[in-house]
C-alpha positions as CSV (number, residue, x, y, z in Angstrom):
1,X,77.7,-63.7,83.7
2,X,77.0,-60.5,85.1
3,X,75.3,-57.9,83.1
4,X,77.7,-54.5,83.2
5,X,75.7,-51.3,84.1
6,X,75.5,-48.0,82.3
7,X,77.5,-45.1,84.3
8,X,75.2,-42.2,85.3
9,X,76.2,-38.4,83.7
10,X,76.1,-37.2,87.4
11,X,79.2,-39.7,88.0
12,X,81.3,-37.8,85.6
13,X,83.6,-35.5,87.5
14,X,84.0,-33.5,84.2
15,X,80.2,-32.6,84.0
16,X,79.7,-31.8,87.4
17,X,82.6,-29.4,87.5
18,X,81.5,-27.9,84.0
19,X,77.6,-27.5,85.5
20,X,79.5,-25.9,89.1
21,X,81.3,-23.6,87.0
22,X,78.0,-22.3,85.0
23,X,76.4,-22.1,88.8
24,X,79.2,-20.3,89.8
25,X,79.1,-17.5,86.4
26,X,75.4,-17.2,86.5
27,X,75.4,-16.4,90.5
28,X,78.0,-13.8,89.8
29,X,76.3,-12.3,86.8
30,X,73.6,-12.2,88.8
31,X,74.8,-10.7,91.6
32,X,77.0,-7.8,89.6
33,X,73.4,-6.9,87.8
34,X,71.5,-7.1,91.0
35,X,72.2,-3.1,91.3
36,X,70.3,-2.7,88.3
37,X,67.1,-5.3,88.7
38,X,67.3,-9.0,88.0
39,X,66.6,-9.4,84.5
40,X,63.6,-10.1,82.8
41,X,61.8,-8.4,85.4
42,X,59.5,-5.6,83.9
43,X,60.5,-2.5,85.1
44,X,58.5,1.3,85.5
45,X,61.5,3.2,83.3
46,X,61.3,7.5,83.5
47,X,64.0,9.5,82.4
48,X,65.0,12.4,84.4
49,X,66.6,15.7,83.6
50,X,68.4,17.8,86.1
51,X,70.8,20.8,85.8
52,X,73.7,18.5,87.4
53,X,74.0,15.2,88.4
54,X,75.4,16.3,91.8
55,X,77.9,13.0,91.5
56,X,75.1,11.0,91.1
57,X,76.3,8.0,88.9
58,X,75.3,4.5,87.0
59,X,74.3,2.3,89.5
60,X,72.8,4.8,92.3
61,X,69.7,3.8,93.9
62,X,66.2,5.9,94.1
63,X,63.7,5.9,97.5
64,X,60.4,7.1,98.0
65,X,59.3,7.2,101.2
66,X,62.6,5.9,103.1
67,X,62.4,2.6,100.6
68,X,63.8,1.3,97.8
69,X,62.1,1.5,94.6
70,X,64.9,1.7,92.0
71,X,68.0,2.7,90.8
72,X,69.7,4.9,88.3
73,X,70.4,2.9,85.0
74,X,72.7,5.5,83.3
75,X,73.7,9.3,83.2
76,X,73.6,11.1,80.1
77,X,74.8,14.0,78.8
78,X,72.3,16.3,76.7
79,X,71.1,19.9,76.2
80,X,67.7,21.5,77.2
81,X,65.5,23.4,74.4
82,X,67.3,26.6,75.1
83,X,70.7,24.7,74.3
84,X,71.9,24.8,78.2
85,X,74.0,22.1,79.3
86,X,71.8,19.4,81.3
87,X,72.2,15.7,82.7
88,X,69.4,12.8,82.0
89,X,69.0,10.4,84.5
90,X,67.2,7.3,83.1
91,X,65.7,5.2,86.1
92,X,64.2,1.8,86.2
93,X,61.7,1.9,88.7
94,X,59.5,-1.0,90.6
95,X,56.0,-1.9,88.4
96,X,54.0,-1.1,91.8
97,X,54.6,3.0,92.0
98,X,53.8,3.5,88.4
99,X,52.0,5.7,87.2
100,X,54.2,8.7,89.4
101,X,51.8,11.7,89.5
102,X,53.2,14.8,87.5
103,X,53.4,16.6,90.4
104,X,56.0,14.4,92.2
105,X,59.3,16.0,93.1
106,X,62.9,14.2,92.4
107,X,66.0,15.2,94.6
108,X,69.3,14.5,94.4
109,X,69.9,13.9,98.5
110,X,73.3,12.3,100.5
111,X,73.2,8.9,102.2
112,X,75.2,10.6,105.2
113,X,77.5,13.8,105.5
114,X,79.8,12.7,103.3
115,X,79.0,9.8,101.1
116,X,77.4,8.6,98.1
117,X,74.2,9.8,96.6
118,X,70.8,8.7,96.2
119,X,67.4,9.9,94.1
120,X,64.7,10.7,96.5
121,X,61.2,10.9,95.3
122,X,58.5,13.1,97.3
123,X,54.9,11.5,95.8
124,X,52.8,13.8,94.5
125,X,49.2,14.1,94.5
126,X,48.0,15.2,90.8
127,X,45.3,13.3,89.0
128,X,47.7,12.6,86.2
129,X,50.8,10.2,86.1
130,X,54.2,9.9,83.8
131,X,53.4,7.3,81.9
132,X,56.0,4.8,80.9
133,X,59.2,5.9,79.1
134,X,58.3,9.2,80.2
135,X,60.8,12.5,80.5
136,X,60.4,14.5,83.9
137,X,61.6,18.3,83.2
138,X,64.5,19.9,85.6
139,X,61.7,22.3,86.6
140,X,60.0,18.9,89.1
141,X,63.7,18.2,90.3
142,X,66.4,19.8,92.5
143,X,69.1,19.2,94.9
144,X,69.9,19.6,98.4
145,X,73.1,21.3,99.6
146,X,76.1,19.2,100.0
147,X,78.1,19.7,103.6
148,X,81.1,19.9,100.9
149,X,79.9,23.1,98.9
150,X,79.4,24.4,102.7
151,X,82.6,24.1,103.8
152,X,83.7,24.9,100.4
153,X,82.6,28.4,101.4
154,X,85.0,28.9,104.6
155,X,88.2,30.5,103.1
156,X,91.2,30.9,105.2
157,X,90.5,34.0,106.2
158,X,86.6,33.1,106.7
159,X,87.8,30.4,109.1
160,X,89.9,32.9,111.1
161,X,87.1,35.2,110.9
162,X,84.5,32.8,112.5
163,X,87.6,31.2,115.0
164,X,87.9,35.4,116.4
165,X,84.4,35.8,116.4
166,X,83.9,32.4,118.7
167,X,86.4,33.5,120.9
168,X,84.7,36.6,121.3
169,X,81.6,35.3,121.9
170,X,83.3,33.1,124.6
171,X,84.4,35.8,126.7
172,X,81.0,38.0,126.1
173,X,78.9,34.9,127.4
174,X,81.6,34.2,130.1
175,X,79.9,34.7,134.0
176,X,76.8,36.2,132.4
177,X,75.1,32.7,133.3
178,X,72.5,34.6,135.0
179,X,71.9,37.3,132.9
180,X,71.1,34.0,130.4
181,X,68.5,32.7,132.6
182,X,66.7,36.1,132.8
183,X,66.7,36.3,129.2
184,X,65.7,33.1,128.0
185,X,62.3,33.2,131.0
186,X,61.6,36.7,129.6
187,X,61.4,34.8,126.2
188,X,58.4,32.6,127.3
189,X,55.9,35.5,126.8
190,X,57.5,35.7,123.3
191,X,56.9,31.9,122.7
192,X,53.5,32.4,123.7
193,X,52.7,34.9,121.2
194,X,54.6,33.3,118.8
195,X,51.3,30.9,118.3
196,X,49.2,33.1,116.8
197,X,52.1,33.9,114.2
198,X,53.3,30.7,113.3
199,X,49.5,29.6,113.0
200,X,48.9,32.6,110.5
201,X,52.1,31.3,108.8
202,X,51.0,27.8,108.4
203,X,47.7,28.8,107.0
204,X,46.9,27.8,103.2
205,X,45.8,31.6,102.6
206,X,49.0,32.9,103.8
207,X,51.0,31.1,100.9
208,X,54.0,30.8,102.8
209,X,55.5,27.6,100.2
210,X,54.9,30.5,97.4
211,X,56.9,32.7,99.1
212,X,59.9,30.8,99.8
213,X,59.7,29.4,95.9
214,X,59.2,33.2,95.1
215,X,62.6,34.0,97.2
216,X,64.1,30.5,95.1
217,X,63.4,32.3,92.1
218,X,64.8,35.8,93.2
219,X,67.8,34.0,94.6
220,X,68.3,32.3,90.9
221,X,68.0,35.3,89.3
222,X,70.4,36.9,91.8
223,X,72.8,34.2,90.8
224,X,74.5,35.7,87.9
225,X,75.0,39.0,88.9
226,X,76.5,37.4,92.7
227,X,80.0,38.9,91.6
228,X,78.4,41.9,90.9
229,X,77.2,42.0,94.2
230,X,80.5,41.3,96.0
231,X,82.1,44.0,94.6
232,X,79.0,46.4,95.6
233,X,80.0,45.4,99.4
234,X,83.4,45.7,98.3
235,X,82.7,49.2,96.9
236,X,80.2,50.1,100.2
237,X,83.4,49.3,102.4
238,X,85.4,51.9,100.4
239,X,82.6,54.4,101.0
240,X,81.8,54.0,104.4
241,X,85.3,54.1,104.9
242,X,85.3,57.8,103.4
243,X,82.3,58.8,105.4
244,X,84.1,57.1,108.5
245,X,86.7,60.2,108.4
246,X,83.3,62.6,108.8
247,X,81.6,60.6,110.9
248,X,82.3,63.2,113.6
249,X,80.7,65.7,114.2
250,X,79.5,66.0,110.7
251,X,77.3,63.2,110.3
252,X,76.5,63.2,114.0
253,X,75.3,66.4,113.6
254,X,73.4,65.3,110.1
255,X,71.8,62.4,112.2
256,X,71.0,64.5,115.3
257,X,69.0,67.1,113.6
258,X,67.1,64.3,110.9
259,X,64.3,63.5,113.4
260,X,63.5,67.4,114.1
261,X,63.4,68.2,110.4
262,X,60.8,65.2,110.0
263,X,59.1,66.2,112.6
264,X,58.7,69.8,110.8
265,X,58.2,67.8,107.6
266,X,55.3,66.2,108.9
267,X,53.1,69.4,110.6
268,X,54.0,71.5,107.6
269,X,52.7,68.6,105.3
270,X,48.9,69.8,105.4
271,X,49.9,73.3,104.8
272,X,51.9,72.6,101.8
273,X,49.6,70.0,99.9
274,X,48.0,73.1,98.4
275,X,51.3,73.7,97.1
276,X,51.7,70.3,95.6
277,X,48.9,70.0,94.4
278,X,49.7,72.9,92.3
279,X,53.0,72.3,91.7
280,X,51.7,68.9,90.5
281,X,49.2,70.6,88.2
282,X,51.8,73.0,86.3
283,X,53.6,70.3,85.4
284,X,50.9,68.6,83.8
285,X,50.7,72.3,81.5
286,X,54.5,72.4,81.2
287,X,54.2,68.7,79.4
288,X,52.9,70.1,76.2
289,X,55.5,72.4,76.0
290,X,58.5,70.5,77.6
291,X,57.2,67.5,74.4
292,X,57.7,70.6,71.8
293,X,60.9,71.5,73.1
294,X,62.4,69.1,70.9
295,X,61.2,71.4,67.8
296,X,61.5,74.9,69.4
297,X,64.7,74.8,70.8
298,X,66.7,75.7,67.9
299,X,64.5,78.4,67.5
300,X,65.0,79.7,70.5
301,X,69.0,79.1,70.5
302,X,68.6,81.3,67.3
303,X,66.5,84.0,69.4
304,X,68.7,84.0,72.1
305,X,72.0,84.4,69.2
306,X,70.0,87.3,68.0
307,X,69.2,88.7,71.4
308,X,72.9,88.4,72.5
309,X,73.7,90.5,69.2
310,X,71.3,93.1,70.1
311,X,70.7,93.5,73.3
312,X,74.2,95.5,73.9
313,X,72.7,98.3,71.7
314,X,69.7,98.5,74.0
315,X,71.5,100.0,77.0
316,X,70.5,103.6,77.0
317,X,66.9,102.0,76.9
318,X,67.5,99.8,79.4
319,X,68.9,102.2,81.8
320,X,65.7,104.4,81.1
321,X,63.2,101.7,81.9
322,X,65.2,101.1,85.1
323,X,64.4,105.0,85.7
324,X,60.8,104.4,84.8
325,X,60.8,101.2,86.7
326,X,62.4,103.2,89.9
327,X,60.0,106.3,89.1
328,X,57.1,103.7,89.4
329,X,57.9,101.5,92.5
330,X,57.9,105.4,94.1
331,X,55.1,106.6,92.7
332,X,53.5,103.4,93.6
333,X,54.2,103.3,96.9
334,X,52.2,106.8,97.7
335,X,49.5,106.8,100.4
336,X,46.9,108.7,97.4
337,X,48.0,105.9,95.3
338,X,47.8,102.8,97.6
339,X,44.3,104.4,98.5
340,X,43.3,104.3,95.1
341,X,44.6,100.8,94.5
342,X,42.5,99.6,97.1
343,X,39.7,101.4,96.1
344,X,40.1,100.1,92.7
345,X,40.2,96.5,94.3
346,X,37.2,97.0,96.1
347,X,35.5,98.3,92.3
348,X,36.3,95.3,90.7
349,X,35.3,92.8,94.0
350,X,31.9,94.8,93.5
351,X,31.9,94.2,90.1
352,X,32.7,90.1,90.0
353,X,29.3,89.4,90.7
354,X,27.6,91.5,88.3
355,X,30.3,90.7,85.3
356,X,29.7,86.6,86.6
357,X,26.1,87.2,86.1
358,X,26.8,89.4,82.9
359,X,29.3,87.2,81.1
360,X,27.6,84.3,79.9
361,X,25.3,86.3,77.8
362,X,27.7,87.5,75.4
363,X,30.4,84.1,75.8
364,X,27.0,81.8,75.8
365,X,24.5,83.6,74.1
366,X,26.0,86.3,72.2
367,X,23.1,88.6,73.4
368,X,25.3,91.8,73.6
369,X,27.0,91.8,69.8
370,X,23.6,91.0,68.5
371,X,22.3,93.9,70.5
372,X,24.9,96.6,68.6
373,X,24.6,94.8,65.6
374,X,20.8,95.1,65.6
375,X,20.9,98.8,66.7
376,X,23.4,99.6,64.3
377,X,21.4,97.8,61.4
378,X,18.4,99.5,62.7
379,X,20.4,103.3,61.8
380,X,21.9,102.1,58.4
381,X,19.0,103.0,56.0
382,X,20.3,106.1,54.1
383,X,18.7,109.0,52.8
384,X,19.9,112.6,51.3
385,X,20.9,114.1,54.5
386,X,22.2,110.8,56.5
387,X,20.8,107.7,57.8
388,X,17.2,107.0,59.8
389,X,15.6,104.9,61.9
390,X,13.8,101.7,60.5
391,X,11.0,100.2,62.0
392,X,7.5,98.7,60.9
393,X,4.2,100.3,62.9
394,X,2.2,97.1,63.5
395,X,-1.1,98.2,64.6
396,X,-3.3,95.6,66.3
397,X,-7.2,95.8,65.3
398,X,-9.6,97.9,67.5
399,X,-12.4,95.8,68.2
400,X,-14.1,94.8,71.5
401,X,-12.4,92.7,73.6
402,X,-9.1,92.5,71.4
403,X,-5.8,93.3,72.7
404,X,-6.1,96.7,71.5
405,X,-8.7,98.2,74.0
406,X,-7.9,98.8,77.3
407,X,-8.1,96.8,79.8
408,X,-6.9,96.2,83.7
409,X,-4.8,92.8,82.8
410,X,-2.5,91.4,80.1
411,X,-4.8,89.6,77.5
412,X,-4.1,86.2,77.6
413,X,-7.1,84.0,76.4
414,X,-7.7,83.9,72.1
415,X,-10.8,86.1,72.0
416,X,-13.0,84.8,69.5
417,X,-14.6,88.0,68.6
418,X,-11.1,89.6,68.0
419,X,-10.3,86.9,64.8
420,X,-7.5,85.3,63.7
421,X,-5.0,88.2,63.8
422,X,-5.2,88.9,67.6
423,X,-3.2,86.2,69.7
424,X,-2.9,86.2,73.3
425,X,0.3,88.2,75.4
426,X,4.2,86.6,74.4
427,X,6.3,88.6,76.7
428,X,9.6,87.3,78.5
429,X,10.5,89.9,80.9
430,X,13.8,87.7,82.4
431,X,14.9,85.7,79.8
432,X,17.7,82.8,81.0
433,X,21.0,83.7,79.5
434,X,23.3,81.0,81.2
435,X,24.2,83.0,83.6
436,X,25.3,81.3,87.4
437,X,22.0,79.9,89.4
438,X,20.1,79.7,85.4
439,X,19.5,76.8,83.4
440,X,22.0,76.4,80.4
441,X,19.7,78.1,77.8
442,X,19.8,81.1,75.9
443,X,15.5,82.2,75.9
444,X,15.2,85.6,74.5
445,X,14.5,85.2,71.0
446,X,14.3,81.6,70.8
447,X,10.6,81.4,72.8
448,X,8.2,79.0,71.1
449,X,5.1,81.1,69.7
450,X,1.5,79.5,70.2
451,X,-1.2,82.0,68.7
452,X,-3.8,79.9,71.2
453,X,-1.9,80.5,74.3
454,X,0.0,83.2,76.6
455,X,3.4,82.9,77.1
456,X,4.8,85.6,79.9
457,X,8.1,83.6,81.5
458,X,10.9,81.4,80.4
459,X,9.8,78.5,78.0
460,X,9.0,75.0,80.3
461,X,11.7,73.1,77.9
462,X,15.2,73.9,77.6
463,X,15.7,75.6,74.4
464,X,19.4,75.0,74.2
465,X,22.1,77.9,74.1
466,X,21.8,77.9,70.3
467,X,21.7,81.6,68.8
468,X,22.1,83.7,65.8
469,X,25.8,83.9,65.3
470,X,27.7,87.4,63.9
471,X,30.6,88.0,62.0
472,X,32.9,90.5,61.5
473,X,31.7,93.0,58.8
474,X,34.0,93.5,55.7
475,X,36.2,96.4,55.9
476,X,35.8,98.6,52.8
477,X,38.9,99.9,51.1
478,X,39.3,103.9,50.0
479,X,38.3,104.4,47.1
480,X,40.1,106.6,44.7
481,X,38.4,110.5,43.6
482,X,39.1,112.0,40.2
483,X,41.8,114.3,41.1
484,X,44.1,111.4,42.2
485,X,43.4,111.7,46.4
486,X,41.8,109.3,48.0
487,X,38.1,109.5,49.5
488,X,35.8,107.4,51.6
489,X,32.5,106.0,49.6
């Protein structure tokens, strides 16, 4: 009897169509999640922010370098810390390009002209990386230009526009082939010395890169105020469609005399920087004044009130100081007059010198009220008929060799033999008093006294303009007599 074998599983067409379908469900889960990575793959995952996704969807894939190296998991809605609308863009990225330097850029780019979009990521070199998980701010992303938002641009009546404009060009350029030729070989010696220029350009020191992001950042700021700006040209056409009615000959004629008056403008410059310069100047004085204006001009509203009140009663004494003022420029313009005028010029041109040299004894020193005080102190002791003189004899002690006796020279050495009250000559002939070419020093009266030493000049050390100072003296009222009148004490 034969012994009845055991059927194999793999025999059963049920199980091998149940394990073809699982083949068949896993292959295409596989292949509908192939966009976004095979699973259990470790991944390099960064999340993105940009101003606008620029139609950049779930699913889109991210190159560095011309390769692959990811693709966009999802786009997300969110807001920045200033509460600005903003897309995330959360990418799982090949293990081998992590850690991205922080410096790495992230551009939204098209596949063709027209097409689908892609991430494209220019490497960076910074020390640091994005770690994993990390979020990129908008400021390292951007987005090129689509050809749409380009053509977007061309209105119906910009495409007219540019359609005249080519056909104008057409016939300008039309049998001026030669003409072409001689311009483009007179351009070589421009290429040539072009070199030079585009090699300053590319230079590190010419910053170049910060330029064009410095114009990026103008243009942004420009961006909200680009209505604003349309309407200016919009307004500009208005005017120069007013000025077009006075073009001729007015502002021919305006245009045609500008480079003469600059000319002018420019030899009379030297001449009038004088002028400026004090113009400049008065204006600095005036800004004291103009500040207080704010305070002083009711007053002076209310002066000029009160003058406009008054002044109509002041005819007949304004019509006499015209007289006088007539009577004046006549008598002023007589030879014996104009002769004395310009002897009294040349008086006080004589006297500026002098009155220089003069001045700074009384403004500096106060030598000349100290002189009339002292002279009229000197006159001020009373007796029964008036005032006298008051002075002090001081005699000096005969004895040989003293300052007493004669003798053919001043007496400058401490003579023993005269004792202790004879001292040698203290005389200062010239004091300094300030004046122009002097030191800064007031001397007379302020010499240092030595009793072992002559001293006949100006002191060796600046004594300082320090001097006795005056005041005014107390005026004394009348006093009253017995009979009621009033008398002087």
């Amino acid at each position: 009897m034969k012994r009845r074998r055991n059927p194999s599983p793999l025999a059963s067409p049920v199980l091998i169509g149940a394990l073809t379908v699982l083949v068949t469900v896993v292959a295409v889960v596989l292949a509908f999640q192939a966009n976004n990575g095979l699973p259990f793959v470790p991944r390099y995952v960064l999340h993105v922010e940009v101003p606008n996704a620029e139609q950049l969807t779930h699913g889109g894939e991210v190159h560095m370098g011309g390769s692959l190296v990811g693709t966009v998991t999802d786009v997300r809605a969110a807001r920045d810390r200033h509460g600005r609308p903003i897309a995330v863009l959360d990418l799982a990225l090949t293990k081998s390009i992590e850690p991205l330097p922080v410096d790495s850029r992230f551009t939204i780019r098209l596949k063709g002209s027209i097409g689908e979009k892609y991430l494209d990521v220019t490497l960076g070199h910074a020390g640091s990386g994005w770690p994993q998980g990390a979020t990129v701010p908008a400021s390292r992303t951007g987005a090129a230009v689509d050809l749409d938002q380009v053509l977007s641009m061309f209105t119906p009546p910009t495409r007219a526009g540019v359609a005249a404009s080519t056909v104008g060009l057409s016939d300008a350029l039309a049998g001026r082939g030669n003409d072409l030729n001689n311009a483009i070989g007179a351009f070589v010696p421009l290429v040539t010395q072009l070199t030079p220029v585009a090699r300053n350009l590319s230079s590190r020191e010419t910053d170049l890169k910060g330029f064009i992001a410095g114009l990026e950042r103008i243009s942004s700021a420009l961006a909200p105020v680009a209505q604003t700006q349309a309407q200016l040209y919009t307004d500009l056409d208005t005017t120069f469609g007013a000025l077009a009615s006075v073009a001729s000959p007015y502002l021919q004629a305006s245009i045609s005399d500008t480079p003469p008056a600059f000319a002018t403008l420019i030899a009379d410059s030297p001449s009038e920087q004088a002028f400026a310069i004090d113009t400049a100047a008065l204006f600095a004085d005036l800004r004291p004044g103009v500040a207080s204006l704010s305070q002083s001009a009711p007053v002076l509203a209310d002066a000029f009130s009160t003058g406009a009140r008054t002044l109509p009663g002041t005819a007949t004494l304004d019509r006499n100081l015209v007289a006088l003022s007539r009577t004046l420029g006549a008598y002023s313009s007589a030879v014996p007059v104009q002769t004395g005028l310009d002897r009294l010029t040349l008086t006080a041109r004589s006297l500026f010198a002098p009155l220089a040299f003069l001045t700074p004894a009384q403004s500096t020193c106060n030598y000349v009220t100290l002189f009339l005080r002292n002279i009229g102190s000197s006159l001020s002791d009373p007796v029964g008929t008036g005032t006298v003189l008051r002075f002090v004899l001081i005699a000096s002690t005969d004895v040989p060799g003293g300052e007493a006796q004669p003798s053919s020279g001043p007496y400058l050495t401490n003579n023993p033999a005269a004792g202790a009250d004879q001292a040698p000559l203290h005389a200062d002939p010239y004091p300094n008093t300030a004046a122009p070419g002097q030191p800064r020093e007031c001397s007379a009266g302020n010499e240092p006294f030595k009793a072992t030493a002559a001293a006949l000049a100006n002191p060796t050390k600046n004594v300082g303009t320090r001097t006795e100072s005056t005041v005014p003296a107390p005026r004394r009222k009348p006093r009253k007599g017995k009979g009621g009148h009033g008398g002087h004490g």
